[in-house]
N, C-alpha and C positions, 0 to 999 in steps of 0.2 A: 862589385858584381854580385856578390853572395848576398851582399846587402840588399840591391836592387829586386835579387829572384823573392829572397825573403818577405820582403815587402807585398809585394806583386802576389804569393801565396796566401799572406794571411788579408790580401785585398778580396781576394776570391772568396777564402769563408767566410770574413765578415758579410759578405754580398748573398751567399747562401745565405747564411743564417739569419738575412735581412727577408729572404725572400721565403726562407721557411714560415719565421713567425706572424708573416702575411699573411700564409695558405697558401704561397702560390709555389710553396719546394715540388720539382718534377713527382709525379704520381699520388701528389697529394692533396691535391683543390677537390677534384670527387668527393673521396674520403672526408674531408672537412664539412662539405656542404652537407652529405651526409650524417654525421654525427658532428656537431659544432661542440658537443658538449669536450673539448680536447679529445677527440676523435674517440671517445666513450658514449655509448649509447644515454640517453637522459632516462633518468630513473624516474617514475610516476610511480604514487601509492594511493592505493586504492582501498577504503574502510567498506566493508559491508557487514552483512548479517543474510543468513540463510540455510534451509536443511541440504544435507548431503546431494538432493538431486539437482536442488536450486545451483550448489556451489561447482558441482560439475559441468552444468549449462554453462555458467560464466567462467568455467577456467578453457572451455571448449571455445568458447569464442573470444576469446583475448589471443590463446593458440594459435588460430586462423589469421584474422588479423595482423598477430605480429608479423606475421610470411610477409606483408605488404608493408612492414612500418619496422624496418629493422634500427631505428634511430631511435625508437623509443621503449623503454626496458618497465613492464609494467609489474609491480609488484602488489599479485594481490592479499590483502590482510582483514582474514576471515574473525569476526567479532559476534559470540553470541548475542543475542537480541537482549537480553535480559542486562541492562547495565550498560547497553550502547551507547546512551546519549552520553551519560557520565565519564564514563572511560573516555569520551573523543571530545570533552568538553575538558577533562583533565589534560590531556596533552595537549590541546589546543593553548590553553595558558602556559603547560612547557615548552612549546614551540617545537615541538616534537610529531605536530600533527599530519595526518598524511595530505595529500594533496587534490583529490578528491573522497567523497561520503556518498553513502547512499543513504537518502532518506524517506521516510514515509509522510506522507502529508502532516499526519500530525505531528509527527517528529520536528517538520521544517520550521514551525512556528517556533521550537525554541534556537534551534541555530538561526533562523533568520531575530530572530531579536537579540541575538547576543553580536551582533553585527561582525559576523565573522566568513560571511558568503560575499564569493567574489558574481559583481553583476553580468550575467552571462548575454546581454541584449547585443553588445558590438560585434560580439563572438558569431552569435546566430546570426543576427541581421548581415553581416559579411562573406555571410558561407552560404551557396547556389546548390547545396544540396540540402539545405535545411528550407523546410516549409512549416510553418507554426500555425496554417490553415488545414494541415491534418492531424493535428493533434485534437482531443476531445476538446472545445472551450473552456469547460470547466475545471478541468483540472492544471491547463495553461494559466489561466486564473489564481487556483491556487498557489501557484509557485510565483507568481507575480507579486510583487509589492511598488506602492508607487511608480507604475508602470516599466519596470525593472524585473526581468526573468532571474531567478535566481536557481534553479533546479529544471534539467531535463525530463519530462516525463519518460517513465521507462511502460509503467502497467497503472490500467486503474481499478478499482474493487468493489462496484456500489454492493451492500449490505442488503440487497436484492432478490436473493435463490429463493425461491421454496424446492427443497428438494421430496420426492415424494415416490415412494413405494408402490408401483402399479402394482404388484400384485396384489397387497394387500385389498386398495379398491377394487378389482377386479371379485376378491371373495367376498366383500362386500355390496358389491352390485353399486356401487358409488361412482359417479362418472369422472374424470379426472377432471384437479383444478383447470381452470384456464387463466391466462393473462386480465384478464377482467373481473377475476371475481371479486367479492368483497368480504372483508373483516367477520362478518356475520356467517356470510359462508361458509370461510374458514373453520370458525369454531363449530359448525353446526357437522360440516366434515368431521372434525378433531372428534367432536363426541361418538360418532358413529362407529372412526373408527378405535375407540379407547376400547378395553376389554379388563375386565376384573372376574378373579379366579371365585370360588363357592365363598372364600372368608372376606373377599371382598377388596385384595388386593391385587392394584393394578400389575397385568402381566402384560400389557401393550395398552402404550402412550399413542394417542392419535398427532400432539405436534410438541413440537420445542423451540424456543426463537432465545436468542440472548440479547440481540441487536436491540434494548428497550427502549431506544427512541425512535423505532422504525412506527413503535406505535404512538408513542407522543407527537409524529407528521401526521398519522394520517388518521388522528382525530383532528388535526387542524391547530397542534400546539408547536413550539417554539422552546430551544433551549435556551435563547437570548434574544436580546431585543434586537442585533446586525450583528450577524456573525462575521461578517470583517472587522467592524469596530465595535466589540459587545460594551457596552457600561453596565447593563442589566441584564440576571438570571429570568428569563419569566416562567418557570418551569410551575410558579403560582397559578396560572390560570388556570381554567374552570377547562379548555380544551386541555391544555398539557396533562394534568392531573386527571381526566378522565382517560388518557390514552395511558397513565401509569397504573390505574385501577384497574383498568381491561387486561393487561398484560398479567396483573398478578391473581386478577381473581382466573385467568387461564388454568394455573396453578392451583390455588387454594380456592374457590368456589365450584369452576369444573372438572378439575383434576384432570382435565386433558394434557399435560405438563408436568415432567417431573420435579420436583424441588431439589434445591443444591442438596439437599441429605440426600435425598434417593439418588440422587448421582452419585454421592459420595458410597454410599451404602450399596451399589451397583459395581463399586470399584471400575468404572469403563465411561470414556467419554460418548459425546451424542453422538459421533460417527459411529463408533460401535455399536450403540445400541441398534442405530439404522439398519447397521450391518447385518447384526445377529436376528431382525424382525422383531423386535422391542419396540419400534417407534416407525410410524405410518408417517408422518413431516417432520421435516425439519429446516428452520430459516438461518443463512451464514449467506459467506460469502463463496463465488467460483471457485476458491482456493480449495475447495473438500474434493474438487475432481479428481484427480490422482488415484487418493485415497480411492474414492468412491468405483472407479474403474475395476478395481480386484473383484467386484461383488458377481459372482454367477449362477447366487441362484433365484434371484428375480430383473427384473426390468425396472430400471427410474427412469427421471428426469427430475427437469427444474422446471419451474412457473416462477412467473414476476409476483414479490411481498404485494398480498392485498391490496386495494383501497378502502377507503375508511367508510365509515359511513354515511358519510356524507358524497364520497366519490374524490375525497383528495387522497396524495400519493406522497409519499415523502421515502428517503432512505439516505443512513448515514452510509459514511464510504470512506473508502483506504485505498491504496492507489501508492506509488515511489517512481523516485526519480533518482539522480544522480547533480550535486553539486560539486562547483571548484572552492575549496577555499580561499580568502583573500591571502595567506600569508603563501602561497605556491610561487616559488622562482620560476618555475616554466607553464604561464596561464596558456599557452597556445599550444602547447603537446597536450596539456592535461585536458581540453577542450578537445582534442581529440581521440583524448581517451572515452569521453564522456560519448561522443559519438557514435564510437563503436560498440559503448555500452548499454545504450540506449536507444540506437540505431534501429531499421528494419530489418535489419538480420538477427538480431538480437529478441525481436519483438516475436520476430516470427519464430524462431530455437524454444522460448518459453511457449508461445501461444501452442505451439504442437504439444506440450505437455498436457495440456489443461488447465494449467496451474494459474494462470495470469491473462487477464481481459488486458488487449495492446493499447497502447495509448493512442495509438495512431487507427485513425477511421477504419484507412483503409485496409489495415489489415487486420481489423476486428470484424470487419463483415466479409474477410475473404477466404479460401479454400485453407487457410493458415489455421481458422478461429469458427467464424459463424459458419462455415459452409466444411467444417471440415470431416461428416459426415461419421465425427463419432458420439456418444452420449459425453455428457447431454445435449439433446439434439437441439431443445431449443434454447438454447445459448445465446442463438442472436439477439434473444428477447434484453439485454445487456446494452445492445445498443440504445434504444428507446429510455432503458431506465437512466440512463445519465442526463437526462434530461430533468430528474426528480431526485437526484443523488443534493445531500445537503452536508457541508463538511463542518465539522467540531470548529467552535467560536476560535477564530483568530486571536488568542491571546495566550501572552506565554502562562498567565496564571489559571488559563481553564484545566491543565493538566492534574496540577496543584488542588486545585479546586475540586475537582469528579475523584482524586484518591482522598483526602482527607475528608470532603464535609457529604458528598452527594452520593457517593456508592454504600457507603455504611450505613446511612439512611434509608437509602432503597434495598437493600438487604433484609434490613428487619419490614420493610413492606411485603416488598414478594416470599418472606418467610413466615409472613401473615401477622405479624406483630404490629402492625402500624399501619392504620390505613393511607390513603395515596396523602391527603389532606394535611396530616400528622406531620409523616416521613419529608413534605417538602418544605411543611413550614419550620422543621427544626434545621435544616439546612440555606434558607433562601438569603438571610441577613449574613450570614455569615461568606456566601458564594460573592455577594455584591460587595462585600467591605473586600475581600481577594480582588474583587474588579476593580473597584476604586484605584487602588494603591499600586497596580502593574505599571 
């Protein structure tokens, strides 16, 4: 009989313990469905890089978020920019890596060649809150490879501002740039407004631009012969090399432009100088708004980078997104991370900074972005420019390439050591054997 009960007891827990490790133990199917991870939340890590206001934005909206997603435990792991690629390309080979990156356009090119990005096209194309028809084309493009998404867009950055000191124009009786002007213009402003004290040293700069292939476009030159599949530098030609010659005699022939010594010798970057009324323009990206917001004792804006003279438009651009890794045990949380990270709520938290033009249309032309009725006001003019935005050659070795053989080159140009002619042909042979060989 004792036999019998004893049997009949340990019939029952073996029956529990059958129906536990199912999920289906009383009070605890929810739970399971909810966290499958053995009823632990799934841990997501998360690589970026950004300043203190950037990193606040994105610890404020993962915060939120979680309130709606308590199965997924997101850990974010804040990485100076300086050392980025390396440091996540090191523990990517220790298998150490996290499970989503954020990346910069040009960043992408080297983890998408190191084929370590997981293809996010099933992901998207499966998901009814995703639309790849409001994103900018262009920059969808760029994260694209053999028609395979591999990067979220989060922001995009054509290298586009003229930012510009009204009052200075205003003392000058100069009327203010407009979206049309052209290159000629430009410098004829710059000179107007440059200013040199009794001995003959500049005390106000009319402009400063560093983006130097904004002018290599819009003489009508080319950094490579297809910037999706470059084989050729043509930074040789008679266009490119007249758009590097314009830029540096800026500098050294109208001295409208400081040179890296006088910045160095000024001890203060070109925001400052704008700041302090040292400098009438200056050409970057929307990212200077922030900063540029402190300013109260004149009035700016921004105008769209010239057109050339001949009336073409070109501008390099930077822009990020967010990818999964391939080596991620959970690609369908981490996809959801990416979501929220690059989402419309996320788009819209940054675009109210000023800091970030949104990836998505619609809320770069909306009360978010273009309409959001602070300086600079004309901001929407951002829309139109992505239309003329041109991204760094697709290859991992252009990186390579522009630190070793073509910025120390252009260096001793714009420092006036070498004319544009010189400065490309000591470099040209040497850019194309790096092409060759990727």
């Amino acid at each position: 009989m004792k036999s019998g009960r004893a049997s009949a007891i340990f019939l029952t827990f073996f029956l529990f313990l059958s129906l536990y490790a199912a999920g289906c133990a009383p009070g605890q199917s929810e739970a399971q469905k909810a966290f499958p991870n053995n009823g632990l939340p799934t841990e997501i890590k998360v690589a970026f890089w950004g300043a203190p206001d950037e990193v606040n934005i994105i610890a404020g909206i993962i915060d939120e978020w979680k309130k709606s997603h308590p199965d997924i435990l997101v850990k974010l792991e804040h990485t100076p920019y300086r050392g980025y690629v390396d440091k996540l390309l090191t523990r990517i080979a220790g298998r150490s890596a996290p499970d989503i990156i954020c990346t910069e356009v040009d960043l992408f090119v080297t983890f998408q060649s190191k084929n370590v990005l997981l293809d996010l096209t099933p992901y998207v194309t499966a998901d009814p809150e995703f639309n790849l028809k409001d994103f900018y084309p262009q920059i969808i493009d760029r994260f694209t490879v053999d028609g395979k998404l591999y990067a979220v867009p989060r922001d995009t950055a054509p290298f586009a501002c003229v930012y510009y000191n009204k009052k200075m124009f205003d003392e000058a009786k100069i009327p203010y740039p407009t979206d049309e002007w052209d290159i000629n213009d430009m410098l004829e402003k710059a000179q107007k407004l440059t200013k040199s004290d009794k001995d003959g040293r500049v005390t106000q700069y009319g402009f400063y631009a560093w983006a130097w292939m904004n002018f290599v476009y819009a003489f009508g030159g080319s950094l490579v012969d297809n910037v999706k599949n470059p084989t050729e530098c043509i930074l040789n030609t008679k266009n490119s090399v007249e758009g590097l010659q314009f830029y540096s005699d800026l500098i050294n022939k109208h001295k409208v432009q400081p040179s890296a010594t006088t910045m160095t010798n000024l001890a203060m970057g070109v925001q400052g100088m704008f700041m302090t009324g040292r400098l009438a323009m200056f050409s970057s990206g929307i990212w200077e708004t922030p900063g540029l917001r402190k300013i109260q004792d004149f009035e700016w804006d921004v105008v769209m980078f010239p057109k050339g003279p001949s009336g073409k438009r070109g501008f390099g651009t930077g822009g990020s997104g967010y990818c999964v890794l391939k080596e991620t045990k959970y690609p369908k949380e981490a996809f959801e991370v990416v979501k929220a990270l690059s989402g419309k709520n996320a788009q819209m938290k940054l675009a109210e900074t000023g800091l970030a033009q949104p990836a998505m249309m619609s809320i770069a032309m909306s009360k978010y972005w273009a309409d959001d009725g602070k300086v600079p006001y004309n901001k929407k003019m951002l829309d139109r420019a992505m239309k003329y935005v041109i991204y760094d050659p697709f290859s991992p070795a252009w990186r390579e390439a522009k630190e070793m053989y073509i910025i120390p080159e252009l260096d001793l140009l714009f420092s006036n050591k070498k004319t544009a002619w010189a400065a490309v042909a000591a470099f040209i042979n040497k850019v194309n054997n790096l092409l060759k060989r990727q």
